[in-house]
Structure formats: C-alpha cells, structure tokens
N, C-alpha and C positions, 0 to 999 in steps of 0.2 A: 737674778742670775748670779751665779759663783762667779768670784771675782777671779781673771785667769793670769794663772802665774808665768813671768819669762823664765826662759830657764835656756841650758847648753841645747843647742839645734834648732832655735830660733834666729832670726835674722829680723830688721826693719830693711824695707826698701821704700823706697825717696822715688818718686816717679817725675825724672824733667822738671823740676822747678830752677828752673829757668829763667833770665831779664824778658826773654822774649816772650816768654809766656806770662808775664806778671804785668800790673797794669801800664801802661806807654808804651809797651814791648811792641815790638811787628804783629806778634801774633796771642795781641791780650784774650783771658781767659777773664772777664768780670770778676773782680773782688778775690781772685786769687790770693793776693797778699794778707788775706785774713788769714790761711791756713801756715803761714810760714812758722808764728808763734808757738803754733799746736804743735805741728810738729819738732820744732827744739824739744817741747818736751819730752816724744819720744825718744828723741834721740840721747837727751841727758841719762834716761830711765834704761835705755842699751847701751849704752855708753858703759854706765856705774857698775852695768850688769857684764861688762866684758865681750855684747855679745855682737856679732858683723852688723855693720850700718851698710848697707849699699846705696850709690845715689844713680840712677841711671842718668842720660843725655843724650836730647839731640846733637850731633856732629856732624850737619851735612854740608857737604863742599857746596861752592858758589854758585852752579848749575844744576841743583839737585833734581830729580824728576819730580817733586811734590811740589813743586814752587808752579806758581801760574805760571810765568812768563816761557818755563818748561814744559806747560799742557798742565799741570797740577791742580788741586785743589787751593793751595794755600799761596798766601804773601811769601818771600824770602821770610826766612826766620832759622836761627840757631846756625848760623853759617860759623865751623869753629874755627877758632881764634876771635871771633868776634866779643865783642864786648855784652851782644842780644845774649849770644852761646852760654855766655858764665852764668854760674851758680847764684840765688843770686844772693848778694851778700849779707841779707839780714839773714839767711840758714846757717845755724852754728852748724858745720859739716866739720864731725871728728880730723885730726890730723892721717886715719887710719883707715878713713872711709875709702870702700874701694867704689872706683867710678865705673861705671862701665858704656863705651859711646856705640850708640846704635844710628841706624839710616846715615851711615861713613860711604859708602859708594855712589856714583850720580843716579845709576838705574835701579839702588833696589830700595825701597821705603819699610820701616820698619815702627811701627805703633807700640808693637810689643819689646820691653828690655829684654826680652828672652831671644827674639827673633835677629840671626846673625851674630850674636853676640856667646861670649862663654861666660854666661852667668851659670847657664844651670849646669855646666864643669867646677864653676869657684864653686856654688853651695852645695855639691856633692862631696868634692875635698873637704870643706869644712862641717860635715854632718850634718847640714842643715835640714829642718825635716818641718819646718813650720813659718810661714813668711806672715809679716805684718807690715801692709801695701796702703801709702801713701801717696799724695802728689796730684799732678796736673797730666793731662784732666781727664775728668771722668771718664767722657764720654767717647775718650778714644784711647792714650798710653793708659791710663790707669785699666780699663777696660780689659783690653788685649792684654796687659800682663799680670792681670790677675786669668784670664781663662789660660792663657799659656801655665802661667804657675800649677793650676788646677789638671792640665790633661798634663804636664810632667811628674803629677803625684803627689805635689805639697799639698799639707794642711794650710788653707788661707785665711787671713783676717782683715777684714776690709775697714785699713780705718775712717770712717763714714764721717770723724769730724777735719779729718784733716784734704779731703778731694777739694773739689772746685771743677764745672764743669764747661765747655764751652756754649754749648746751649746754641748751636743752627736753628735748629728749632726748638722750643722754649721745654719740654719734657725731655729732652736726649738725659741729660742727666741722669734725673729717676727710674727713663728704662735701662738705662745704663748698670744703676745700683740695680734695680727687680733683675736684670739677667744673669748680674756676679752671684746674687742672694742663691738665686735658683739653681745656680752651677754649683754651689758649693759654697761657696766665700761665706764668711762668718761676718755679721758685721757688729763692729765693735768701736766704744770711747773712747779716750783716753783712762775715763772714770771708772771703767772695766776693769783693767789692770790693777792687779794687785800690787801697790806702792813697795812694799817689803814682804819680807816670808815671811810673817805674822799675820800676814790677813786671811 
C-alpha cells in the first residue's frame, strides 16, 4: 500500500482517553494504556505538520442518565472536574488541542464526539476534509464517531493500532472494527504514514 501523506484538511481526533477509562479508572477498558504511546506519536507527526489535534471527552454531571444508579448501563465515570475526567497525563496533548466535552447534560448520553457537540462546526471552519480517529474505546465512542464522521462526509482513517476495546462480550471490538471497515473507515498504522514528503 502507498504510504499516505498528511497534508492541509486533515485533522487527528483523540477519542476519551480518559483516567477513567484507562486501567484503575471507574470504568477500565483492558490494557488501554498500551495505546497512549502510539498515539503521542500521532500527535508529534500533526503537531510538526501544523495540523488540528482534537481530543474529545466525557463531561458528565454527578447524576448522569448513563450511570446505574440512574437506570444506566455503566458505573459513575468521567464526572467533570473530577480527577477520573482528566486527560490522562502520559497523552502529550498539544497546548492547542482543541477539547471538545460531549454527554454535558443529565438526560442526553452521547458515544459519539460529533453528537451534541460543535465539532463538525470547528472542522468545517478549519477545511477539514479527512479525519484520522483514535482512542477509547472501540466498541462504542470510537465507533459512533467514526459512523458519525462518515455520514457527515469525511474521508476516515481508523487508526487500528491506537483503539482499545471494552470487550462486554469478548468480540465487540472486532465487530466493532468489521462495521467501521464496511462503512467506509480506512484502516490504517502508524507505519502507513508517510514520515516526510519524500516517501
């Protein structure tokens, strides 16, 4: 495969990596912490390149509807200001990144950084026309924002070494990847990327 070059109208997006989601968190993702490394490297490689880093987040208030004790599926987790909430700190995250916090009201829940939020506003100002989608987890933010990314028209590239998945049931992941695959989503290495404009 050709190795693919970044260029002006590309974006990286960072999907929730999160304390909470990382291992001891409220709401660990298995071995997520392997992927934080990887990704610095994307981010140095758009970084150099000038070009937007996004990092989405959960922000939800103390009574969120996702939370069991709310009727929800999940533990508390990413309650913000909390310390679960924060980025987490081995992700070099530019001084420039822009954040963007999704599932912010008690009643609406939001998987996708696209849903509720004005992402797909920022990377229309900024001519964004091609996203390269990392982060936690698979099998559900990463997911949903890459089919979101795909039915508002981006080119997507699914960086496939940087996820990490929850895994409910032990394949969610995989179908997770075969459905991005099938929708469209490119998926893609670090190794893919062409280091400089010489290759």
């Amino acid at each position: 495969m050709e190795k693919i070059k970044i260029d002006q109208g590309d974006a990286l997006i960072i999907v929730d990596v999160q304390n909470d989601f990382l291992p001891g968190g409220a709401l660990e993702v298995p071995n997520s912490d392997v992927i934080i490394p990887v990704l610095n490297r994307y981010i140095v490689l758009f970084s150099k390149a000038g070009l937007p880093v996004v990092a989405t987040r959960d922000w939800h208030p103390p009574d969120h509807c996702s939370f069991k004790n709310q009727g929800g599926l999940w533990p508390p987790h990413c309650v913000r200001g909390t310390k679960g909430a924060e980025f987490s700190p081995e992700l070099e995250l530019p001084e420039n990144t822009i954040i963007v916090s999704k599932a912010t009201s008690v009643e609406s829940d939001a998987y996708s950084g696209f849903e509720g939020t004005n992402l797909d506003e920022i990377l229309r100002e900024k001519g964004i026309e091609r996203l390269f989608i990392g982060g936690l987890a698979t099998d559900y933010c990463v997911l949903n924002t890459v089919k979101d990314a795909l039915k508002n028209g981006y080119k997507v590239f699914l960086l496939t070494d940087a996820i990490k998945a929850v895994n409910i049931k032990p394949d969610d992941g995989a179908k997770a990847e075969k459905e991005m695959i099938e929708g469209g989503a490119v998926p893609l290495k670090f190794e893919d990327i062409a280091q400089n404009l010489y290759e």
